[in-house]
N, C-alpha and C positions, 0 to 999 in steps of 0.2 A: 578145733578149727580145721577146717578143710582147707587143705594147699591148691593150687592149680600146678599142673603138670606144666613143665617148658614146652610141651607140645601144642599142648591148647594154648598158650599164652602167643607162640609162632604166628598161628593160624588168624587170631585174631590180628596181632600186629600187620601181617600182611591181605587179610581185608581190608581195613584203616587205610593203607595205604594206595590200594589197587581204587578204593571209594577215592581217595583224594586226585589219584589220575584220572580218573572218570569224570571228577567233577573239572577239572581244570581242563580237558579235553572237552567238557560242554560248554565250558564259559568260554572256550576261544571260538569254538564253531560259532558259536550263538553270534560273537563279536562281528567275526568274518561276513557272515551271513546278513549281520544290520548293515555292516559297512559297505557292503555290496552292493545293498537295497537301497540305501541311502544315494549311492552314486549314481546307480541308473536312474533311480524314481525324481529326482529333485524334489521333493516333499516341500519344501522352503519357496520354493519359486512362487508357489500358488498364493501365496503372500507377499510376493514380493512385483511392482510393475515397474516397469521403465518406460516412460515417457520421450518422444524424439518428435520435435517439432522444427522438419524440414522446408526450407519453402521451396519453391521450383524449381530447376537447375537453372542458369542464365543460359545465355545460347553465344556460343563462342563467335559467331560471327560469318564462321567460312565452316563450308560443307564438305563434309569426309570424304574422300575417295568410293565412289559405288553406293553411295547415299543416294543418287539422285539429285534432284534441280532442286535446292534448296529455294525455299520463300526467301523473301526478304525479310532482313532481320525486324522490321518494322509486323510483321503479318504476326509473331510474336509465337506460342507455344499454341499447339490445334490438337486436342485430344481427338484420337483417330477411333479408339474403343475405350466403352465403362461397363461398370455392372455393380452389382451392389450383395456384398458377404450375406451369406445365409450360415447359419449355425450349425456342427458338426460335433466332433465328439469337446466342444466344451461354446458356450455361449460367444457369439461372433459376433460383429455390427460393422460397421464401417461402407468406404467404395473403394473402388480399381478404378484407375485408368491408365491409358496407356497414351501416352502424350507425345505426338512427334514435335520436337524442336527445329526452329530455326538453321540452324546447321544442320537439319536432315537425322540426325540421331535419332532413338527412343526412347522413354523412361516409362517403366511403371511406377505409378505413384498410388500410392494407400492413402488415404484420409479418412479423419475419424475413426480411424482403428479402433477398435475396443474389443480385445479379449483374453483370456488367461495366460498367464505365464510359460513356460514351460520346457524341459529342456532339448534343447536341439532342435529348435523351432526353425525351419526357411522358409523362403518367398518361391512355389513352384508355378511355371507357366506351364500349362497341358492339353494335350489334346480332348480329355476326360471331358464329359457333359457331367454336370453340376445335378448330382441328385440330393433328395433332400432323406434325413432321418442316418438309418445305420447302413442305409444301400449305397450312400453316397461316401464314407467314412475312408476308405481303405483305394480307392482308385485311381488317384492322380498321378502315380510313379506306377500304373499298369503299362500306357502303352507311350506316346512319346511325349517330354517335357523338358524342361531347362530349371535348372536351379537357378534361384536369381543370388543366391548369398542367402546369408544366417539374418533373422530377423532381426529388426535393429532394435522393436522392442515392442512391448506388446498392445503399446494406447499410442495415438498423436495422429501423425501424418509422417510419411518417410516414402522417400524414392529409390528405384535399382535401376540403373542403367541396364536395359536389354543389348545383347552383342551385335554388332554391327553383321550385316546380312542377311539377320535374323528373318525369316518368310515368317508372317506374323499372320497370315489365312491359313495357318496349319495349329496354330495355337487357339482354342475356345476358354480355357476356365484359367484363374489364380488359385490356387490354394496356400495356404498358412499350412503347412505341414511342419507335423514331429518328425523326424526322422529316425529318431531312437523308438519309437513304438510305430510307425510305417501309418501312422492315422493323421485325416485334416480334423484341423481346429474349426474349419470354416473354408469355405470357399466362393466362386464369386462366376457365373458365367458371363462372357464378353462378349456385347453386342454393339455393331460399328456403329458410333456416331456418324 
């Protein structure tokens, strides 16, 4: 019978072992790397919608400071611009409008929303002209625009109060923007009622 040498018996134990860091140093990368992917990507979302069925703001009555000559609370809400979503980097539908209120305020309002989930989704007002396909995908935070807030959700009807002094002849498009991958979902150009 043949012995093995405490040499080679060493040799071996410490490949064994160097193989077992190795491998435990791949399964945590591996881990890190889903976990990561998982965070940014939302994966889940695409599955998941949220529905928000707002109805129109009421109108408080009296007119803000630098609003201008408010109507009468009787004249009621007068949408001042609309337009209707075109599809972008994920299927889009719905309208925009921007609706000046009674007390002189503004709202954007979405109706019939309909489009993907997704993470870090806002409401952008921009100067950007509304192209259609993958020319149009990437440009709404190019040159000037307002966050309106985080999407409230991705199907129904939902409103953003635009900020009081807002110069609303400098703004043309809405977009649904990601903001974690810098691309519209859809977007919508605005033409004055």
């Amino acid at each position: 019978m043949r012995g093995t040498s405490p040499r080679g018996r060493g040799t071996t134990v410490r490949n064994t072992r160097r193989r077992g860091r190795l491998l435990v140093g791949a399964v945590i990368a591996v881990a890190v790397v889903l976990g990561a992917g998982l965070y940014w990507f939302q994966p889940w979302k695409l599955w998941q919608n949220e529905t928000v069925r707002e109805a129109l703001p009421a109108a408080t009555g009296s007119a803000r400071p630098g609003a201008g000559s408010a109507p009468s609370a009787a004249a009621g809400p007068r949408t001042v611009a609309s337009g209707e979503l075109i599809s972008h980097e994920h299927a889009t539908t719905g309208s925009v409008k921007i609706v000046r209120l009674p007390d002189g305020s503004h709202t954007l309002r979405l109706e019939n929303l309909d489009t993907s989930n997704g993470p870090d989704l806002r409401v952008l007002l921009s100067d950007a002209p509304v192209k259609e396909g993958v020319a149009g995908w990437r440009v709404f935070d190019d040159g000037k625009y307002v966050t309106l807030g985080k999407l409230k959700g991705n199907k129904g009807d939902q409103n953003y109060e635009l900020p009081s002094g807002i110069d609303l002849s400098q703004y043309t498009s809405v977009s649904i923007w990601c903001d974690r991958f810098d691309v519209s979902f859809g977007a919508a150009a605005l033409a004055k009622a």
